[in-house]
N, C-alpha and C positions, 0 to 999 in steps of 0.2 A: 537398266544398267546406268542409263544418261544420270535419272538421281540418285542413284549410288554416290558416283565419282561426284555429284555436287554437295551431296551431304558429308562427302569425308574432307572436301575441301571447305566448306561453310565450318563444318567442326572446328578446322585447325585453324581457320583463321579469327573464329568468333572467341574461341576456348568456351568454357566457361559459359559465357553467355547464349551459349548454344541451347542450354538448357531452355530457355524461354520460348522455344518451339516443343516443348515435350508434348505437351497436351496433342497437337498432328498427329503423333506417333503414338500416343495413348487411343483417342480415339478410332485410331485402325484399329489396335491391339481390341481393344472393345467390340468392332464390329465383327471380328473375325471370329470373338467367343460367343458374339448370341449366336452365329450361326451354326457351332461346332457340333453341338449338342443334339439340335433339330438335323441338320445334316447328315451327321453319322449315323443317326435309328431310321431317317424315312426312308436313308437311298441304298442300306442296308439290309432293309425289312422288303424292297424292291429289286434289289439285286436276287436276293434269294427267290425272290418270288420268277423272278427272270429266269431263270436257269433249269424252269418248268419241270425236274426232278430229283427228288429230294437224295439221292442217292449221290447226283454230281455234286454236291453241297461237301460231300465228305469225303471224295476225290481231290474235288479244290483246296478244302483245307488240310488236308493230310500233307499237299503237295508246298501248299505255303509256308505251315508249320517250319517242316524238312529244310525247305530253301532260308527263311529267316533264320533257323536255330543253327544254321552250316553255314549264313556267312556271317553272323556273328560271332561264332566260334574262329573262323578264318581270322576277322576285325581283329579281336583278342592277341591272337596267335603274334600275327604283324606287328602289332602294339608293343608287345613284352621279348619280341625281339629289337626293334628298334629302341626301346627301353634298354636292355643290355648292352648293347652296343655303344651308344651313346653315354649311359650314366648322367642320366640330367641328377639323379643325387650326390653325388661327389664331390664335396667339399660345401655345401650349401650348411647355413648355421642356422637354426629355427629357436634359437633362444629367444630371440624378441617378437616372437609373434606371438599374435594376440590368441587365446584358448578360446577357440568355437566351439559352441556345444550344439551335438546333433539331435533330431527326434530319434526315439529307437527306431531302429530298421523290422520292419514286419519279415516274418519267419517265413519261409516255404510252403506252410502248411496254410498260414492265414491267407498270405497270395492266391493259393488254389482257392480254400474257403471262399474268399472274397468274390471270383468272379462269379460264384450263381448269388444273385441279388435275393436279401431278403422282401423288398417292396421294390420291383423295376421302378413306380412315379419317383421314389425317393431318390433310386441311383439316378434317374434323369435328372431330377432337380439337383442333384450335388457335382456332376458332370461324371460321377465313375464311369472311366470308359471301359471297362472289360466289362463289368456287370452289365452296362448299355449294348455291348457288340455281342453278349451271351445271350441277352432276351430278346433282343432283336432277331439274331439267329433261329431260333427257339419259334420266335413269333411269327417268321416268313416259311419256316419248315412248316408249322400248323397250318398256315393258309393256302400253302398249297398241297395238304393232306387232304384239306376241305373239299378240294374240287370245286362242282360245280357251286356249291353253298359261298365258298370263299370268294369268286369272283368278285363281287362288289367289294372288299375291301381291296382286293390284287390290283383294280382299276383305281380307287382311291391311294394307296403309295405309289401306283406308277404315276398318276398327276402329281401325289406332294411331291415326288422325286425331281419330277422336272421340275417344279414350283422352285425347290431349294436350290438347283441350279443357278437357275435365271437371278436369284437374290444373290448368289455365292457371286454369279458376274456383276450385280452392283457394284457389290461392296470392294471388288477387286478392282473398279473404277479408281477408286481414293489410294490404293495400294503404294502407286509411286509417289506419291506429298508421304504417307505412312512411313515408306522407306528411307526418302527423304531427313524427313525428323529424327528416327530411332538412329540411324548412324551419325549423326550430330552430333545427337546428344552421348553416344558413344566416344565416339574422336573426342571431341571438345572436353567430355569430363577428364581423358589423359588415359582412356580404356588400350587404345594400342599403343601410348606410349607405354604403358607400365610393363611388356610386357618386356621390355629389355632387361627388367633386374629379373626375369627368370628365362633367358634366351635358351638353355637345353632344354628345359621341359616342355617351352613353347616348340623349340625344331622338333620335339622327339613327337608333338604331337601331331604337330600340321605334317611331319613326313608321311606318317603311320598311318593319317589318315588320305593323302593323295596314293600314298601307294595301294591302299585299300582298292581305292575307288578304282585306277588303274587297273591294275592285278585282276581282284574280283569282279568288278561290275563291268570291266571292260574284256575278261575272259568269257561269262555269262554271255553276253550281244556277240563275240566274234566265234568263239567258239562250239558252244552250246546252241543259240539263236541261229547261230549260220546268219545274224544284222548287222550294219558298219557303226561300230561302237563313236565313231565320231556325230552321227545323227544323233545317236541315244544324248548322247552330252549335251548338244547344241538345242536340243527339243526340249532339256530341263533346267535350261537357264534359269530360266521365270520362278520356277515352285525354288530352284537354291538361293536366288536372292532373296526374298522372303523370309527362305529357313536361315539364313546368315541375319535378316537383321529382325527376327520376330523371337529366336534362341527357342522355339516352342515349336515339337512336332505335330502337333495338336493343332494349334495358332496357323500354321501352314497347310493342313490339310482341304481346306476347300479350294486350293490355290493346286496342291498338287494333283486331286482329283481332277481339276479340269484340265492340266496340262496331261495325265495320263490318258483322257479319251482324246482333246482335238490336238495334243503334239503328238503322243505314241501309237496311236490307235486302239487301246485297250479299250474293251466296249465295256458298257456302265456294268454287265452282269459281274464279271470280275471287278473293276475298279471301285465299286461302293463296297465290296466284301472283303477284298485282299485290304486296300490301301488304308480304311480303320482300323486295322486291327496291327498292319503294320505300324502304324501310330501309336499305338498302345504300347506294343512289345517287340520289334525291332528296331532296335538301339543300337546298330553296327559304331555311333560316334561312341555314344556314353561307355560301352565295353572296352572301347581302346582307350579312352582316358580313365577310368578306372584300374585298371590292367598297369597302364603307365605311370599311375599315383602309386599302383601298390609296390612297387619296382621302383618309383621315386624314393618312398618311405623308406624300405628295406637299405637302400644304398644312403639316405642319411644318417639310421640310426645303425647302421654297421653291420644288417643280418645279413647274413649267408645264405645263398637262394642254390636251392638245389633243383634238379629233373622235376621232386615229391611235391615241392613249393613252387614251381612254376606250375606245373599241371592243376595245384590247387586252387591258382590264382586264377586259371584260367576259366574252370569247372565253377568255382562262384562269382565270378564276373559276368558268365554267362547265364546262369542263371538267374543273378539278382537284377539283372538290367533288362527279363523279362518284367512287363507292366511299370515300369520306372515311369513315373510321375513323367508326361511330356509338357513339363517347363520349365524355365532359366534355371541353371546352378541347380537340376536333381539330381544329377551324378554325385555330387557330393554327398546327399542323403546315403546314398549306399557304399561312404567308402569304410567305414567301420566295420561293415558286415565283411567284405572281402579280404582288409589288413586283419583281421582274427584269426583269417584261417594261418596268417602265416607267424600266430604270436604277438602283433602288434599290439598293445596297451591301448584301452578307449584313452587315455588322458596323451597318450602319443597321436594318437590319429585327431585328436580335437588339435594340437599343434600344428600338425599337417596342415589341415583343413584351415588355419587360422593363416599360414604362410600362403595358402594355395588362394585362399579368397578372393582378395582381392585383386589377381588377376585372373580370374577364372568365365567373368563374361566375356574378354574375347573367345576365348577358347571353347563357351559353350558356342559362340555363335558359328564356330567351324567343326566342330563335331554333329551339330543340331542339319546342316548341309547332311553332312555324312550319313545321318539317319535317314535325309530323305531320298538321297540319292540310293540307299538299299531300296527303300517301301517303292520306289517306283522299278526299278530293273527286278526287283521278286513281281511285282506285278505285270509288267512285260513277259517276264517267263512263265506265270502261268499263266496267260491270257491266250497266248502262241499254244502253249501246250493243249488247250483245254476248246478252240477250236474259236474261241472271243476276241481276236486280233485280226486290224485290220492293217496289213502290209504297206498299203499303197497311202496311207494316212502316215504313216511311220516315218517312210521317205521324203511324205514333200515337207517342202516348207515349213519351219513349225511358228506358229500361230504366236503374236506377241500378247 
């Protein structure tokens, strides 16, 4: 937190020249992505192997599925009411913005397609994380179908598992100069000044998304958990500041893995299963601004949003922010697909997108939190449920 509040004051007072620290905060950014890769498949392919029956494998995920796809339908929900209410579109003029042009948005059908890999080395070498978390999957059910045959490998990913650990804590050494740098260079380019020429869409998001986190993640631990939701918070400091200044759910993952076993207690057999695959396809942030752009749109160019058009907005928000690219400014990749459903023009929504730009990294880097603060309280609740939670880790102290 100390180089948080020093880098958003080094920012303001440098401006500009803040930038000549980038390279800091590049080279975290760097180290976080050799490990992502190698992280996700070995402690993956170990987790599964951990859970010593292949039958709990599809217990656990039926259960995570459930819990991701329900609170980000919740995310949504909150979003597009706090969207209404507010009207960050009203009276806003996009005449002068500059026309972004998007890549096409992949169909529903390709998304599925996509996650069984035609060459796993290939989706490891390119980073696809769904195709990686499917053959991983895949590959830790076969080894422990093997029995006694498989053993030797089972012992081999429970060492690289630890192996990728103990590297995951190097490189989380340099984290604070990393944090440091990135919000510098944030402040000082003028990233949260800009965010006053769009102050409704910025309140409709930051509400939408603190109330999220309240509401859901904080009824989840008191409710559900029967846990004091003010630990849950205080124990994921560490993985939110990261996900605020890294804007990558991805990029923050070996940060959040390790705060979910030594702050929450999640043991590795849950935390390497749930918490990759959370990173992939739980996007509690990106649905609510989605949701809230599409409800911006609507309310600039004059459409009338009915029960049929809110519910549509909702239903493809939530689906297309399943496997949504985890880094900077992906949410806008999918906002063309969700303004469709409701009529919107590709050559309207590249307007959008052209007004929305360039203030859009602060705001990733406060929904990018939002993501991670779901992947870890779904991961808390199935770890509790599933018999992988250590209580008395929960409560003490949590680990800086």
């Amino acid at each position: 937190m100390g180089m948080l509040v020093l880098g958003i004051i080094f920012g303001a007072v440098a401006g500009e020249a803040a930038t000549s620290i980038a390279w800091m905060g590049d080279i975290f950014i760097n180290l976080i992505r050799m490990i992502v890769v190698p992280l996700v498949f070995v402690t993956l392919v170990a987790g599964v192997i951990a859970m010593g029956d292949p039958k709990r494998l599809g217990s656990l995920g039926i259960k995570t599925l459930a819990l991701y796809m329900g609170t980000t339908l919740v995310a949504i929900t909150i979003g597009l009411t706090i969207a209404t209410i507010i009207q960050p579109g009203i009276g806003v003029d996009i005449s002068g913005a500059e026309e972004k042009i998007l890549p096409p948005a992949k169909s529903l059908e390709e998304r599925l397609l996509g996650i069984i890999p035609r060459n796993p080395i290939a989706a490891i070498a390119d980073g696809d994380m769904l195709a990686i978390i499917f053959f991983a999957l895949m590959f830790g059910a076969g080894i422990l179908m093997s029995g006694e045959k498989g053993k030797p490998l089972a012992k081999l990913f429970d060492a690289g598992s630890e192996a990728m650990l103990k590297v995951t804590h190097i490189v989380m050494e340099v984290a604070p100069f990393g944090v440091f740098a990135l919000i510098a260079k944030v402040v000082g380019t003028g990233g949260v000044a800009q965010l006053l020429t769009v102050v409704p869409l910025a309140v409709s998001v930051i509400l939408a998304c603190l109330l999220h986190v309240i509401i859901t993640h904080g009824t989840i631990m008191k409710f559900i958990l029967k846990l004091p939701p003010v630990r849950f918070f205080r124990g994921i400091t560490g993985a939110q500041l990261v996900a605020f200044s890294t804007s990558s759910s991805s990029g923050t993952l070996p940060v959040t893995m390790a705060t979910a076993e030594e702050n929450l207690g999640v043991k590795p057999a849950v935390a390497s299963s749930v918490l990759p695959l959370g990173a992939t396809i739980n996007m509690d942030g990106s649905g609510i601004y989605v949701g809230i752009l599409a409800v911006f749109a609507a309310q600039v160019l004059g459409i009338p949003l009915g029960i049929e058009q809110y519910l549509l907005i909702a239903l493809a928000a939530t689906l297309v922010s399943i496997g949504t690219a985890a880094v900077p400014s992906a949410s806008l990749f999918l906002l063309a697909t969700v303004m469709g459903v409701i009529g919107v023009e590709d050559a309207q929504t590249f307007l959008i997108v052209g007004f929305v730009f360039p203030f859009d990294r602060p705001l990733d880097m406060i929904r990018t939190v939002i993501n991670v603060t779901g992947d870890l309280s779904v991961a808390t609740a199935v770890a509790k449920w599933e018999g992988e939670f250590d209580e008395e880790t929960f409560r003490a102290t949590p680990v800086d």
